[in-house]
N, C-alpha and C positions, 0 to 999 in steps of 0.2 A: 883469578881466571885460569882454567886448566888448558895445557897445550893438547891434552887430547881428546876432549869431549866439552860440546854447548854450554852454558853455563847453567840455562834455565831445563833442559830438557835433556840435556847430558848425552846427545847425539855421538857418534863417535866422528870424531874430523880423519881425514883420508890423510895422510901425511907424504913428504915430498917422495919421492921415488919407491913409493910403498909399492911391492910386491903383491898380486892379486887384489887388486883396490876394491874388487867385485863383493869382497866377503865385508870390508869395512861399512861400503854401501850399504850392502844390504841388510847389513843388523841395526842401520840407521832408520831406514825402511820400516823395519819390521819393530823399532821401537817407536818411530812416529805414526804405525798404523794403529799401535797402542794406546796412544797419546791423545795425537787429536779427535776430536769430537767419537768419543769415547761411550761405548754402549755394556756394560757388563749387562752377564745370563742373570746372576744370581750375587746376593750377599749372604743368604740363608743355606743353601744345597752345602751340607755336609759331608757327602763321600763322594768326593775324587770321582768322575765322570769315567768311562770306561774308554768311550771313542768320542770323543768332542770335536765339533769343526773344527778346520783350522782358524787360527783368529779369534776363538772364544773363549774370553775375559768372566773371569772368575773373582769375587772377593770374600776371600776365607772369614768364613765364624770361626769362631774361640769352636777349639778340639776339632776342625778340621782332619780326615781320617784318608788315605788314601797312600801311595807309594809318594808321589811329589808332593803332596799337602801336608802329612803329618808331620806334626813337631814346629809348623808353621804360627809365626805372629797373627793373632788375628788382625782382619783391616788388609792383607798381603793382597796383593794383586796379582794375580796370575793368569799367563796366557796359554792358549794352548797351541801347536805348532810342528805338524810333521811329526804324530803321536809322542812328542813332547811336551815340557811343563818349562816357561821360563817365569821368574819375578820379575817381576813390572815395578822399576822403580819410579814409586808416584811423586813428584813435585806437589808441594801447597799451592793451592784456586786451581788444580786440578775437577771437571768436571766429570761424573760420568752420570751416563740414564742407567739405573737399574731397570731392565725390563720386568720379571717378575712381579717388580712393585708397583712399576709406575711411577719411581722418584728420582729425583736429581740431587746426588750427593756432591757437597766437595770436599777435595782434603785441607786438611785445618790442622795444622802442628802435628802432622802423623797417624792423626784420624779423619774419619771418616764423620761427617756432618752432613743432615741437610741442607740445601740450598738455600732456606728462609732464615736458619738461624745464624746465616752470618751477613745479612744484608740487614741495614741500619736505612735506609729511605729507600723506597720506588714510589716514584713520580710519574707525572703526565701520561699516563696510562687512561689511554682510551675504551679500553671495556676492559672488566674482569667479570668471570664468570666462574664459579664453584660450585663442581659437580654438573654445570650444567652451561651451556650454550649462551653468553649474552648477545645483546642484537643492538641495533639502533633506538628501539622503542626502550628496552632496561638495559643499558649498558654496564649496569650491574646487577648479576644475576648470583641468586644461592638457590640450589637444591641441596638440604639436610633436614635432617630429625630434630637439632636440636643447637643450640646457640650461645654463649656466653661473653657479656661484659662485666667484669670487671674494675674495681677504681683501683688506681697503683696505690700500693700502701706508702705511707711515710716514711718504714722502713728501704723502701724501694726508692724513693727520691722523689714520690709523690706527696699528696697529700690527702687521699683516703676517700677525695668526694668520686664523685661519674656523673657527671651531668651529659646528657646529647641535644647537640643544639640544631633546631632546623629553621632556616630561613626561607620568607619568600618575597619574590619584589615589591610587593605592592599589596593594598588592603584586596583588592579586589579579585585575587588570584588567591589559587588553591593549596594550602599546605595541611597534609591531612595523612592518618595512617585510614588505609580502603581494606577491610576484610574481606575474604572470597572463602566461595564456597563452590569446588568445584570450577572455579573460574569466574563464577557470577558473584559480585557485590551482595554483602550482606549487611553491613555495618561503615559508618566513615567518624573519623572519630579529627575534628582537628580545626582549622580556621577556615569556613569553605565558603571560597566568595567573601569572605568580610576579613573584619579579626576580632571577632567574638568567636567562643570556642563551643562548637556545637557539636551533639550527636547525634548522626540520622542510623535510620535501619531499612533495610529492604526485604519482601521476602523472593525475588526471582533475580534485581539487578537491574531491572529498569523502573519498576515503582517504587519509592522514595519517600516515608515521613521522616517528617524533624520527631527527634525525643526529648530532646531540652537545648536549651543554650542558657551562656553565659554573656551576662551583659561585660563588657572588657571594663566599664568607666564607673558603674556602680557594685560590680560583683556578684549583682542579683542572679537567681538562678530562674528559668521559666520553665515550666514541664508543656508542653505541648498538649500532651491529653493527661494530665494531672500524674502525682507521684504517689500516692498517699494508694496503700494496700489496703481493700478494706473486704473481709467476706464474713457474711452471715449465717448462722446456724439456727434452723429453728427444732428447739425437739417440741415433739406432742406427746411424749411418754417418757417414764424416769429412765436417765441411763447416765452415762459420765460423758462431759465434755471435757475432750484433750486440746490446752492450748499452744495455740502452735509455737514454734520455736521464733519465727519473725516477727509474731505480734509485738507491737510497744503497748498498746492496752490493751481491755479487755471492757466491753460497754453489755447491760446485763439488762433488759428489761423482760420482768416475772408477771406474768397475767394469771390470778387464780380464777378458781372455776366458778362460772355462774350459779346461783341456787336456783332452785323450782319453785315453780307456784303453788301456792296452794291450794284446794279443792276450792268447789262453793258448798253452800250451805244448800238444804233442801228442807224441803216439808209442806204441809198442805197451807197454812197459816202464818200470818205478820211477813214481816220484813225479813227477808233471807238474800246476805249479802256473796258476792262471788267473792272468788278466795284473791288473795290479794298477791302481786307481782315478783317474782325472785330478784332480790338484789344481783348485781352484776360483779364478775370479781373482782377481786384490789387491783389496782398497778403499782407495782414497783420499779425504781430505776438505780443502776448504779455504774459509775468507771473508774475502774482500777488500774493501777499500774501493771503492766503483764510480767516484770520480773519479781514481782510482789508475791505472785502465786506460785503455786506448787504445778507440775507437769499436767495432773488432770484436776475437775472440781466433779464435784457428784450433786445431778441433778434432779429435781423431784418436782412431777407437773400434776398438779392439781385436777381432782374431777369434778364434772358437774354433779350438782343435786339432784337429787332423782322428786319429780314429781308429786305433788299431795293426794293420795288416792283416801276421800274420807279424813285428810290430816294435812296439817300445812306441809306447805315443801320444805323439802331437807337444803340444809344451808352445803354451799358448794366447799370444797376444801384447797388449803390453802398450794399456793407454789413456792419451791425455792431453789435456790442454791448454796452449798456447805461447800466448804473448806475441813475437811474433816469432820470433825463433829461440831464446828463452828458454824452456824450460818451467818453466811453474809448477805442474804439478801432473802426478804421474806413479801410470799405477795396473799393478803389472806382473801379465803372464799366470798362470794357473797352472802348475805343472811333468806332463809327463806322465807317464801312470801305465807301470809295467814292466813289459818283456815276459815272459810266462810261462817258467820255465824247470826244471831240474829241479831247482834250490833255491830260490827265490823267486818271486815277481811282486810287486815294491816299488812301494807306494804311492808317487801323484805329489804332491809338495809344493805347500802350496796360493801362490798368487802375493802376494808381499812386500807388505807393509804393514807399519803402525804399532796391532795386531799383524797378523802375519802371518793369512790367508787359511785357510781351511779346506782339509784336506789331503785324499785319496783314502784311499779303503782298498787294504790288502796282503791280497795271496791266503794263502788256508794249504790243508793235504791235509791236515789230520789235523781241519777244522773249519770252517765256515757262512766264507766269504770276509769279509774285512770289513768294515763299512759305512763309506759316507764320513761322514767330520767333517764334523759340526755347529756343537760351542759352542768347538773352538780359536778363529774369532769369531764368536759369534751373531749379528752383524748382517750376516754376510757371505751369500756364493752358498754351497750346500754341495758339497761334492767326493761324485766319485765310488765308487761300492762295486766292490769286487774280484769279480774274475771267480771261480767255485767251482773248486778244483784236485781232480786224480783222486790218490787213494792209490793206492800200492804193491800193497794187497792189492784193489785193482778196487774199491774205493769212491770214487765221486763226493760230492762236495760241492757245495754252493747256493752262485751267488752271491750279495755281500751288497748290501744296500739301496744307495742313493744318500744322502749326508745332505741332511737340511732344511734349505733356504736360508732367511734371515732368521730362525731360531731361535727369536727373542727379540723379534723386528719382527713381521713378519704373514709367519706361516712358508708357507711352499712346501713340501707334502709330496714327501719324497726319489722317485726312481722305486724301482718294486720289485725283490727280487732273487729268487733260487728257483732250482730247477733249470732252466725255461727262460729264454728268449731277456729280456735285463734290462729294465724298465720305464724308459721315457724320463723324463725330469727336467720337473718342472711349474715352468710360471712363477709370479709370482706371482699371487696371486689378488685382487689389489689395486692392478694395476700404476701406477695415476693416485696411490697412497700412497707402493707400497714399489714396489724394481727386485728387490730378490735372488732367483736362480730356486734350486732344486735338481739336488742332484745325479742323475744316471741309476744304475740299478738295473746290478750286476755278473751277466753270462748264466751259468747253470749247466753244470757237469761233466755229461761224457756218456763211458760206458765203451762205444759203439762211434758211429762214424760225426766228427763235428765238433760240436766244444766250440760250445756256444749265444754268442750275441753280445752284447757289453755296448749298457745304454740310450744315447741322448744325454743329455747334461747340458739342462737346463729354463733357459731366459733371465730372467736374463742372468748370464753368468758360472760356470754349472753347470759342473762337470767331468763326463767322460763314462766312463763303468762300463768293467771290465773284461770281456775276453773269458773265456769260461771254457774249461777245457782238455777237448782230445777225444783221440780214436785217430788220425784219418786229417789232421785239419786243428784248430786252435784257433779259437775265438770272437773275431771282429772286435771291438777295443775301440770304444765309444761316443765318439761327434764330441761334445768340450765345448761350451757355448754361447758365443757375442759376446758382447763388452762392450756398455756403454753408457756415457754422460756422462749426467747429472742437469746444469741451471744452473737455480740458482734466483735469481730477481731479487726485491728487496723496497725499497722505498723508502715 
């Protein structure tokens, strides 16, 4: 301990019969106005100030530049005093506020530290607030950009995990992390009300669905309005489907094109049969794995048959889809329906599959044309009805119906038959459900002038009615319909 100065703070002591004590005072004075509760301008400001209050506390950076500063330690403390400069000898757990900065430094073996890096616990601290103002309601508050946890390394005296643990008292209460949006709840993500771990959503903060939960005791998951991505693509013309990047498969059903009817027969004499019903196109189906495929597939839709004018109808062409030059999935046309003649008008075969496609109806003279097939596959497009044939003894006969596309799906009523001109093929009436249209209605027999004309086939995939037989000319068979592709993605 020194007989002339404090121990901690190095005050000078006034001594016994000391001569003007005033001066001893007062450089005590003027080192504890230093001291305590201590505010420096600046740790950063470089050149030596020209006129500084009295009183203001300076701590020099490295190459500090001025008449009193230069050649100064950085970290020095300096006052300023009666356009003077004294050093400030600073004691360790010295505080002082940087103004400038806004920080609390202390001294620490000769330097200068912040205030956090030398405190090892703060406890029972009733709010903290960073950046921002805490309250009652979040007695702990952050405002920032951006955040960081860490797990201590093992080299550090941890052990490399970070787990954060949150409790709450009891099942029935709330532990949950609440997203906002502007202030207003968006998301809650956590045990709410139970202790199974759910996720709701909102879109304003006061209305609220569940998105799933977790059962806690089986681990089952439940989706509230299901989880499973599922969207549809239908083309009606060739072009390339790009699969999406989320898909896990790819589901492919190929509809080729319906074929046309064919004419009927005519002439003055015998049995003259109407032309016979366009098969319906093929279906095909397929699913694929989606990482199986390539980024896009190229796809090819099938057209319908064009009508028998004088000649059976034209068989429809096929649909697919290729993997390069590979096809993977083939759906072929229907067959066209026969031309009338004076022993038949044979029904068109419906377009191959796994089973085969619904077929057209055959004309007859002694009886109603026939309707097109329906349930050879009910889930198919339906074929065409036969055009009505004339009997020997001058009776005419009706063409028949078109069959029902999707039979057994969300049916397409067939078009109609009768003794006039055949009813066109309706699509379906569900198209965003189902694709299969129906078949066109076969034209009715006529004992003078031209045999009535078959319907067209209904999209997609309809076959198209037979013409029905006349005196001077036959009934133009009905145009089948296009295909289609269906791709449906689900991930």
């Amino acid at each position: 301990m020194s007989d002339d100065t404090t121990a901690r703070l190095g005050l000078p002591y006034l001594a016994a019969g000391q001569m003007q004590k005033h001066v001893t005072l007062n450089e005590a004075l003027t080192r504890l106005d230093a001291l305590v509760q201590s505010a420096v301008v600046s740790r950063t400001e470089p050149i030596q100030p020209a006129e500084p209050p009295d009183g203001a506390l300076y701590i020099l950076p490295a190459d500090a530049a001025g008449a009193a500063w230069s050649g100064r330690a950085e970290g020095t403390l300096m006052r300023a005093e009666t356009g003077g400069w004294t050093v400030i000898d600073a004691p360790d757990g010295m505080v002082v506020l940087v103004a400038d900065a806004g920080e609390l430094l202390v001294r620490q073996e000769g330097d200068w530290v912040p205030l956090g890096a030398c405190l090892d616990t703060i406890e029972g601290l009733a709010r903290f607030g960073l950046g921002t103002a805490a309250d009652a309601t979040n007695p702990f508050a952050a405002k920032l950009n951006k955040a960081l946890w860490t797990a201590l390394e093992t080299s550090g005296g941890g052990d490399g995990d970070l787990r954060l643990t949150f409790n709450k008292e009891g099942p029935a209460d709330v532990l949950s992390l609440l997203f906002q949006s502007g202030y207003g709840g968006r998301a809650e993500l956590g045990l709410i009300g139970d202790d199974d771990l759910k996720l709701k959503v909102s879109p304003d903060g006061s209305v609220w669905r569940d998105v799933w939960a977790v059962d806690r005791t089986s681990g089952r998951v439940a989706f509230e309005l299901g989880a499973v991505r599922r969207t549809v693509t239908v083309m009606s013309a060739a072009g390339v489907y790009a699969v999406p990047a989320w898909a896990r498969s790819i589901e492919a059903v190929a509809v080729g094109g319906g074929a046309g009817g064919g004419a009927g027969a005519f002439g003055a004499s015998a049995s003259r049969f109407g032309g016979g019903g366009g098969g319906a196109g093929g279906v095909s189906r397929a699913v694929w794995p989606a990482d199986q495929l390539p980024s896009t597939l190229a796809v090819v839709v099938g057209a319908g048959g064009a009508g028998g004018v004088a000649s059976a109808g034209s068989a429809g062409s096929g649909s697919a889809v290729y993997l390069g030059s590979t096809a993977l999935l083939i759906a072929a046309g229907g067959g066209g329906g026969g031309l009338g003649g004076a022993a038949s008008g044979a029904a068109g075969a419906g377009g191959a599959g796994a089973p085969n496609s619904n077929g057209g109806g055959a004309s007859s003279v002694t009886a109603t044309g026939a309707t097109g097939k329906s349930f050879d596959r009910p889930d198919a497009p339906g074929g065409g009805g036969a055009g009505g044939g004339l009997y020997a003894a001058g009776v005419s006969r009706s063409g028949g119906a078109g069959g029902d596309g999707g039979a057994l799906a969300v049916k397409a009523i067939g078009g109609s038959g009768g003794s006039g001109v055949g009813g066109a093929g309706a699509a379906s009436p569900q198209p965003t459900l189902y694709w299969a249209g129906s078949g066109g209605g076969g034209g009715g027999a006529v004992t003078s002038g031209s045999g009535r004309d078959g319907g067209a086939g209904g999209a997609a995939g309809g076959g198209g009615g037979g013409g029905g037989a006349g005196i001077s000319a036959g009934g133009v068979g009905g145009s089948g319909a296009a295909g289609l592709v269906w791709l449906i993605a689900q991930g």
